[in-house]
Structures are given as structure tokens and as C-alpha cells.
KETORKE-111648 format. One record per atom (N, C-alpha, C, CB): x, y, z. Coordinates in steps of 0.1 Angstrom, whole numbers, plus 5000, padded with zeros to 4 digits. Glycine has a CB too. Layout:
N
XYZ ...
//
This chain:
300
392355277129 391855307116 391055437116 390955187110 390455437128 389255567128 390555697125 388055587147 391155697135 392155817141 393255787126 393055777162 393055737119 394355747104 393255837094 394955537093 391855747094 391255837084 390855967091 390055777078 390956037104 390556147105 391556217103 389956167115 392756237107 393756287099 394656307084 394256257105 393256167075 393256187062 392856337056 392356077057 393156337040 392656437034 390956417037 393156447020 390856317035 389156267037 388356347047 388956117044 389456327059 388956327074 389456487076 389756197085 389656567071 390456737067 388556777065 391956747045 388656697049 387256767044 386556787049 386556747038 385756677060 384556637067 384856747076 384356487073 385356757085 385756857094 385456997090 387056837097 386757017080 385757197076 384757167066 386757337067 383757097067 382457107059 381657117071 382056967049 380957247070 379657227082 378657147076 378857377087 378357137064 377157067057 377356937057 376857097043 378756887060 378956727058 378856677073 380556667051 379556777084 379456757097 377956737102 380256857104 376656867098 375456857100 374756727090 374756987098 375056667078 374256617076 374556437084 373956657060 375956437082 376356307094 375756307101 377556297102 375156437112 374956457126 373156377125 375156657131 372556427116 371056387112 370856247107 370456487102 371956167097 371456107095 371755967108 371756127081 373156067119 373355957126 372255947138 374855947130 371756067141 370656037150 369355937147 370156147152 368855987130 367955917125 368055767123 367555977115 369755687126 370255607124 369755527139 371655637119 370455577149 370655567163 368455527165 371655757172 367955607165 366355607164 365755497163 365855667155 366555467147 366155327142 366455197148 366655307129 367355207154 368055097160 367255057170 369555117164 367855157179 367355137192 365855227196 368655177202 365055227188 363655237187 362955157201 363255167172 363555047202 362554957213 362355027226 363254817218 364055097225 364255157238 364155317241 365555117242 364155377229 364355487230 362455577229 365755507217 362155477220 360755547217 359555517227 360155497202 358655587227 357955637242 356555537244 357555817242 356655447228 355455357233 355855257215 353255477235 354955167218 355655057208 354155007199 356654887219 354255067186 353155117179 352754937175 353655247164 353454877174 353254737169 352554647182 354954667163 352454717197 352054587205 350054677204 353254557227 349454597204 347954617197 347254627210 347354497186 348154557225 347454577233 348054707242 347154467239 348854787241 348654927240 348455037236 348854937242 347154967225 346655057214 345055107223 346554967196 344755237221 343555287228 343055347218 343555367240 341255267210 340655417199 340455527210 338955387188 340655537221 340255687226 341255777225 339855707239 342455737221 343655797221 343755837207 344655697227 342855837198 343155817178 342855957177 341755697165 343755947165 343556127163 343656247173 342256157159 344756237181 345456347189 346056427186 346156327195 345656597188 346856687179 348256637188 346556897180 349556707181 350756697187 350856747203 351656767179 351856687208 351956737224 350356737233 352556937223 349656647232 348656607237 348956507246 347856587229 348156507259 347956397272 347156397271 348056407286 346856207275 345756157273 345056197292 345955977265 345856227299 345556297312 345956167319 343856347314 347056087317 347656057326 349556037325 346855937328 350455947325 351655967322 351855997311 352355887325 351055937299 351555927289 350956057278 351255787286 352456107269 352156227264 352356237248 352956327272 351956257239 351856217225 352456347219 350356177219 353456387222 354756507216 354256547196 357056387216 353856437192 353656467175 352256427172 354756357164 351556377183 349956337181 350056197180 349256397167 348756147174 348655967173 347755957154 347055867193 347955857151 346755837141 345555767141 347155797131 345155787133 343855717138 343355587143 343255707130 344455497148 344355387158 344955407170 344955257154 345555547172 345755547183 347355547185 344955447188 347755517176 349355487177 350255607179 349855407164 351455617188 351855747185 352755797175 352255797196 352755887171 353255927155 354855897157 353056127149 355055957169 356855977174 357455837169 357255987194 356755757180 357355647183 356955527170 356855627197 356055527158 355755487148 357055547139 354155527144 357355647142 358655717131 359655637137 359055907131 360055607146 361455577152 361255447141 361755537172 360055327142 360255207138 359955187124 359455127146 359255287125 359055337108 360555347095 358355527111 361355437104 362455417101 363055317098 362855447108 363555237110 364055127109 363454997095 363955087123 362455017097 362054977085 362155027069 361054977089 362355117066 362755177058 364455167054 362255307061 365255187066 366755197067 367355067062 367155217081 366654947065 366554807069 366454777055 365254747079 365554827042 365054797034 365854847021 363854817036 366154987026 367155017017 368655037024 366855147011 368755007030 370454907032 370354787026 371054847049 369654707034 369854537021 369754577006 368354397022 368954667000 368254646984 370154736979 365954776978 370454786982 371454826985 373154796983 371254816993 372454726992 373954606995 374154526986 374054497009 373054436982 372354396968 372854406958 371454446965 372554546953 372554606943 374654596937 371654786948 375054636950 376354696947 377054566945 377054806959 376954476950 377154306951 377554246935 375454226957 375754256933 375754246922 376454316907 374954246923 375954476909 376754526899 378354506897 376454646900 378954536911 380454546907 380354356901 381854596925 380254266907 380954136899 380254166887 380853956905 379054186883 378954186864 379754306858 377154216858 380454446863 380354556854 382254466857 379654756859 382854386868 383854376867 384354326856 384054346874 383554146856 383654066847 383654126833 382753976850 382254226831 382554256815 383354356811 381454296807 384054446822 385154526815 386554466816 385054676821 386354336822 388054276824 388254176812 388454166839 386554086812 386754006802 386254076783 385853866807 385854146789 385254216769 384754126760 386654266757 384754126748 384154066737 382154036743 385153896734 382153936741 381153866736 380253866751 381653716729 380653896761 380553876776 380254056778 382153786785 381054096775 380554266780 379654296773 381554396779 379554266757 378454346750 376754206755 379054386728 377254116757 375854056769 375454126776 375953956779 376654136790 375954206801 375554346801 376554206810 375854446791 376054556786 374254556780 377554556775 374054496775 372454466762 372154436777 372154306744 371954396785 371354316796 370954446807 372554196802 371954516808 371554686814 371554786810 372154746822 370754736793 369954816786 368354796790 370254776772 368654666792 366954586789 366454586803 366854406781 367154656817 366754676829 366654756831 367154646835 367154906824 366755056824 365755096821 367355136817 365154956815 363955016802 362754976815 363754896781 362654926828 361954856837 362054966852 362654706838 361455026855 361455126864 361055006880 360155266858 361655016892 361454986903 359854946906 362055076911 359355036900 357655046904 357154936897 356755196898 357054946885 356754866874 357354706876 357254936861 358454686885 358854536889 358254516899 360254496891 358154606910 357854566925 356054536920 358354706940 355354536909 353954576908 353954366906 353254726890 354454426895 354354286887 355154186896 354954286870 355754156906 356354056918 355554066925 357454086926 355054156927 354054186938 352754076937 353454366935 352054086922 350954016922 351453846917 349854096912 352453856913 352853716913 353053636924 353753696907 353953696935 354353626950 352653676956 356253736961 351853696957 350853666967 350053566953 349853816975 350053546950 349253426938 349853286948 350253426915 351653306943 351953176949 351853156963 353253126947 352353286969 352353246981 351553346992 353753236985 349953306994 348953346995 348853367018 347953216986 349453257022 350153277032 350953317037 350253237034 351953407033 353053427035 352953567032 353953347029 352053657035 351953817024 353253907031 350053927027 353553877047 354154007053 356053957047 353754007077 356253847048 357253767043 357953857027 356453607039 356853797021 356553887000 356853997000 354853906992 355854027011 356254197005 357554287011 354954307010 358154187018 359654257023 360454187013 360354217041 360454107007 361154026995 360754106983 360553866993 359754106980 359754206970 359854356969 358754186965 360154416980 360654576980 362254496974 360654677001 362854456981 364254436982 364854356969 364554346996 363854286959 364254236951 363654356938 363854086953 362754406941 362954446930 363154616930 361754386923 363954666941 364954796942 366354736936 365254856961 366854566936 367954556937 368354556917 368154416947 367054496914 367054476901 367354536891 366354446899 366254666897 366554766889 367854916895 364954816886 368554846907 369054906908 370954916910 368254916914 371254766902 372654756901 373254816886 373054596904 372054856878 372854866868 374154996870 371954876857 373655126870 374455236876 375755156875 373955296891 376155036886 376955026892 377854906881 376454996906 377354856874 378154776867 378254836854 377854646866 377654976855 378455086838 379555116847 377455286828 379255206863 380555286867 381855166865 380355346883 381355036873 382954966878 383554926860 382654766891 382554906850 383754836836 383754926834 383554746824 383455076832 384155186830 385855206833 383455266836 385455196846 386855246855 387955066853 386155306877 387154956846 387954826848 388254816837 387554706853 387954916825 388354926808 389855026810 386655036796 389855096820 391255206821 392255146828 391055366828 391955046841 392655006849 392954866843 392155026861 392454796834 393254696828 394154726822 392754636821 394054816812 395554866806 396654876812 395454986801 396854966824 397655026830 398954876835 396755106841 400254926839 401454836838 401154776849 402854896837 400454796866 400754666873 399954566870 400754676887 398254576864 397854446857 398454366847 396854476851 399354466834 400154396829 401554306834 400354456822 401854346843 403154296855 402454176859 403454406870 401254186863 400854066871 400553956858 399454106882 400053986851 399953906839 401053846831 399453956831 401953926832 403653866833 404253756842 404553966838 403853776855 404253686861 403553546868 404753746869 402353546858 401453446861 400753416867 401653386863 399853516870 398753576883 397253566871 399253806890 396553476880 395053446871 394153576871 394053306878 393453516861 392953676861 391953666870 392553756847 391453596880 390253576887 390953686898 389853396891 392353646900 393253726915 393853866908 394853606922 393753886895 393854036891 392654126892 394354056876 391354046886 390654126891 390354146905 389654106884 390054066908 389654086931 391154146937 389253846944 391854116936 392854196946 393654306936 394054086954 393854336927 394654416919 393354566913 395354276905 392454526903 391554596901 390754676912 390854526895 389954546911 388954606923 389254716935 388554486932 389854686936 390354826952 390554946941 392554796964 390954956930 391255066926 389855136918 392455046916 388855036914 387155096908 386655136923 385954956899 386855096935 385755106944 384955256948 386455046955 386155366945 385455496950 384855526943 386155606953 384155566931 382855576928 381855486929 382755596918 382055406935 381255316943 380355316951 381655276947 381455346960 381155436974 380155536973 382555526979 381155666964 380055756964 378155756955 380955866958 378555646947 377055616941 376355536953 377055516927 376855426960 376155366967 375155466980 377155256973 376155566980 375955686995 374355746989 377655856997 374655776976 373655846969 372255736965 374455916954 372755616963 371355536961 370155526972 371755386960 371455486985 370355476998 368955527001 370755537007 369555726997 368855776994 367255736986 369655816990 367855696974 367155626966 366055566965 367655576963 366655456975 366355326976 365355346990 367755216977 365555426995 364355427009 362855517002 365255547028 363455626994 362355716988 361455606979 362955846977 362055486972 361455376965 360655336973 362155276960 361555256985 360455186996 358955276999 361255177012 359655367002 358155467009 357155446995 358555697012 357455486985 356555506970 356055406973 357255506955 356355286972 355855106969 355055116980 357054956969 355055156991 354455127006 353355217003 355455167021 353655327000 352455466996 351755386988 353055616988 351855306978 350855256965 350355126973 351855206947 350455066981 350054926982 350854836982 349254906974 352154826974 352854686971 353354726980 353654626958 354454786990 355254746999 354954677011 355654837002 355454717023 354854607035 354154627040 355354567046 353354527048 351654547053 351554687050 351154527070 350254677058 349354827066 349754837079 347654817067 349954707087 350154697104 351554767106 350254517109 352554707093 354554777094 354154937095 355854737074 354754987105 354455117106 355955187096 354255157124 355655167079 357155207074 356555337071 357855107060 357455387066 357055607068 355855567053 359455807059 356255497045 355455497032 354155497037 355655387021 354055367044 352455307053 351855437059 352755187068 352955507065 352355647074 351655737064 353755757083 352355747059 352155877048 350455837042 353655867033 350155707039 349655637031 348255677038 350155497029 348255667051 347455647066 347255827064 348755567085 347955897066 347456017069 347156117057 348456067078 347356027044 346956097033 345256117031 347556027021 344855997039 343156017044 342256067051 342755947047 343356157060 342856227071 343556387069 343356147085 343856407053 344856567055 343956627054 346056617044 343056597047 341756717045 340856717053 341056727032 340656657062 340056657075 340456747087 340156547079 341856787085 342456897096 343556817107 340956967107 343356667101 344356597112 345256607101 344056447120 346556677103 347856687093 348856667097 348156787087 348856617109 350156617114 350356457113 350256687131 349456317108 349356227105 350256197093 348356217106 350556287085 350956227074 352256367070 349456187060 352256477077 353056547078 354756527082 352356617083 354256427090 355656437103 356556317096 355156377123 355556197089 356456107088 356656137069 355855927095 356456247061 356856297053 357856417055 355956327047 357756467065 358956567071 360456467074 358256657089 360256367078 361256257088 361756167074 360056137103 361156157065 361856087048 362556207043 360556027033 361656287045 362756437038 363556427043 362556577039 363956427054 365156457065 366456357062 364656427083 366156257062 366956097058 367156097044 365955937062 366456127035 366756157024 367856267020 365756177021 367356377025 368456487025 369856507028 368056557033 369856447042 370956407048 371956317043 370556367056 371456187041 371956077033 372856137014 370355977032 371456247012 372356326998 373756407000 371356456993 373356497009 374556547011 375956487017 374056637018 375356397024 377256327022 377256277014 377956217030 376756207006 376856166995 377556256982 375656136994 377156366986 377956546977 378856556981 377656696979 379156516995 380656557003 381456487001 380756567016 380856286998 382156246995 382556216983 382556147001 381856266972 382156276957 383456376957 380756346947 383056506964 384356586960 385656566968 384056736961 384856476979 386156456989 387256376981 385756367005 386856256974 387456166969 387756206955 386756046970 387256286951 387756366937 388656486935 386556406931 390056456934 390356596939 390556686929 391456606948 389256696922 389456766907 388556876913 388856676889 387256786919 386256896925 386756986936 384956826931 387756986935 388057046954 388357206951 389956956963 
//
């Protein structure tokens, strides 16, 4: 499958794109980082017993004068910045892939259902991702936020990974169920849905195997572009308080941490893991550019 799509037109584009080849290249290292963080990063910001306050607040590429060497500095517990970004990451990647996955889940079966079935059912779900546009991510994750620690007062580190993910998803399928009944208002018409409706094919198996494969590429390319999205959300919510702990070393938390120490001269605290969302962000955009036009061959 790999070796069909690289010899696709797909797999043409990617190739002479240096911007789609570099930004792949970044977002797959910053990918690789995340994963294998346990192993790859040079100290493990979450275990508390190899945390040293004599080690807090280290410029970059500092020794503490024995093996160990702090390449981006530490923050003010001591932790090292590097290796807080690797897991930092993963935490972020983690959060917006599921809210994500979520999102696209959801939207395509509602935007399917209301552009196959119409009437009384599309202009519902239709009024329904009106009245979710009108609700910004911030403004849900606030108000979840103080309701799930009301109920569940024990459980805070739990909540607040539930509530990043539920309420990025909420406000974030609609996009996806204007694009799919859009594209399931043109592709109903067309003669093999009517064929199949000729020969007695339910419409539960016209939409999933007949439709659907044919709405999916803008899909694709919105979902590529949400990620994006959806990790810059996480960080925001984590930067304000509602996201996860203080202890989750997520870039938001970092940022959050070193926004207290920028005017103090320690900047490399809240610099690096705002340089490292830019990067993942960036990255994640630009393929996201590359495979709009790849799959569009109007843009080409």
C-alpha cells in the first residue's frame, strides 16, 4: 500500500514539495519524541525523586558538574526543559489526536445522516451547528471544568483530561458535518446511488459503503488542519488553568510556568516550550496545505 501510494499522483506531489517533505520531516520527529520520550529524553521530569531545587533555574547547556547536562536549561523545580518538551508533547499530541478523532467521528455520521436523509432531520442537525458555533472551546472547557471538579472532587487529574477532550470535540465537529452533507447533498443525486436504490440496497449500506468513501477527502484535509487546532486549544486551556494539572508537564503548563519567570531573565523557561508548539503547529499546517492541493486538482 505504502509503495502504490508513493507512486500515486499524491505520492508525485509530496516528493517535489520541499515544504511538504520538511514539514513531514518535523512533525515526524516531534511525533517520534513524543512516543518514545521514556527512552529517548535525558531525564524523566514526572519522577520527583530525580528532581534537585539546586538544579532550578539553569541557563541552557548547563552542568550541574557531574554526568548530567541540561542542553535547554531546567525550570524552577529543577526539571529539565528538553526532556519536559519530549513529554510535554506527548501530552498535547495525545490530547489533540483523541479530541480529534472525536470530533471527525462524530461530525461525518451527523453531516452524513442530514444530507442523505434531509427534511426535518437536516434542518435539526443543521440549527444544532448553529447553536455550537455560537460556544467557543474556552467557554465549554471553563464551564465543564467547574462542574466536573464540583462532582468529582477526587478525581481532578482524570477531569481535566476529559474535559480538554470533551470539550475540543464539541465544539469541534461541526466544520465537519457542514463539509460531509455538503459533499452528501451532490453525491446523493448522482446515478450509482440511484442504481443502488434500484436494486434494493438500504440506505443505511448506501450511505457507509457507497457515499462515504466519496465525502472523505475533505475530511482528511480539515482533520490534518484541526490537529493543529486542537493542540493550540489544549495549550490555551492548560495556559488558563482548566487543562491538566500543574505536575503534567503539557507545553500549555510550561508556558504557564515560565510566563512567571520571563521578566526575571530566566526566558528560556517558557521560550522553548512556545518555540516547540510553534513548530508542531506549523508543521502539522503545512501538510495540511499540501494535501488540500494534492487532493484537489483544481489547485495544482
Amino acid at each position: 500500500m505504502l509503495a502504490r501510494w508513493w507512486a500515486s499522483d499524491v505520492g508525485h506531489s509530496f516528493r517535489t514539495s520541499p515544504v511538504a517533505v520538511l514539514a513531514a520531516a518535523l512533525a515526524l520527529a516531534c511525533v517520534v519524541c513524543a512516543v518514545f520520550a521514556g527512552w529517548i529524553a535525558p531525564h524523566n521530569p514526572l519522577d520527583l525523586r530525580t528532581l534537585e531545587l539546586a538544579n532550578a533555574s539553569l541557563p541552557p547547556a548547563w552542568s550541574d558538574g557531574g554526568s548530567r547536562r541540561f542542553l535547554l536549561g531546567t525550570d524552577n523545580q529543577g526539571r529539565d526543559i528538553l526532556s519536559a518538551l519530549m513529554y510535554g508533547a506527548r501530552i498535547s499530541l495525545v490530547v489533540g489526536g483523541v479530541s480529534v478523532a472525536l470530533s471527525v467521528l462524530l461530525g461525518v455520521a451527523l453531516g452524513l445522516v442530514a444530507g442523505f436523509r434531509g427534511g426535518w432531520v437536516d434542518a435539526l442537525l443543521m440549527r444544532l451547528c448553529d447553536v455550537m458555533l455560537s460556544f467557543p472551546a474556552i467557554l465549554v472547557a471553563l464551564l465543564m471544568a467547574g462542574v466536573g471538579r464540583a462532582l468529582f472532587p477526587d478525581a481532578a487529574a482524570l477531569v481535566a483530561f476529559g474535559v480538554l477532550i470533551v470539550a475540543i470535540t464539541l465544539t469541534g465537529w461541526v466544520p465537519y458535518a457542514r463539509t460531509v452533507r455538503g459533499a452528501t447533498l451532490v453525491e446523493k443525486n448522482k446515478e450509482y446511488v440511484l442504481a443502488a436504490r434500484v436494486v434494493g440496497v438500504t440506505p443505511w449500506r448506501i450511505m457507509v459503503q457507497h457515499v462515504l468513501p466519496n465525502v472523505l477527502g475533505p475530511v482528511l484535509v480539515l482533520a490534518t488542519l484541526q490537529v493543529a487546532t486542537a493542540i493550540i486549544t489544549e495549550a490555551t486551556l492548560s495556559f488558563l488553568g482548566v487543562g491538566v494539572p500543574p505536575i503534567s508537564p503539557s507545553l500549555g503548563t510550561l508556558i504557564r510556568v515560565g510566563n512567571d519567570f520571563l521578566f526575571s531573565g530566566e526566558w528560556w523557561i517558557t521560550v522553548f516550550p512556545g518555540a516547540m508548539l510553534v513548530l508542531i503547529a506549523l508543521s502539522v499546517n503545512l501538510l495540511g496545505d499540501w494535501l488540500r492541493d494534492a487532493l484537489n486538482p483544481k489547485l495544482r
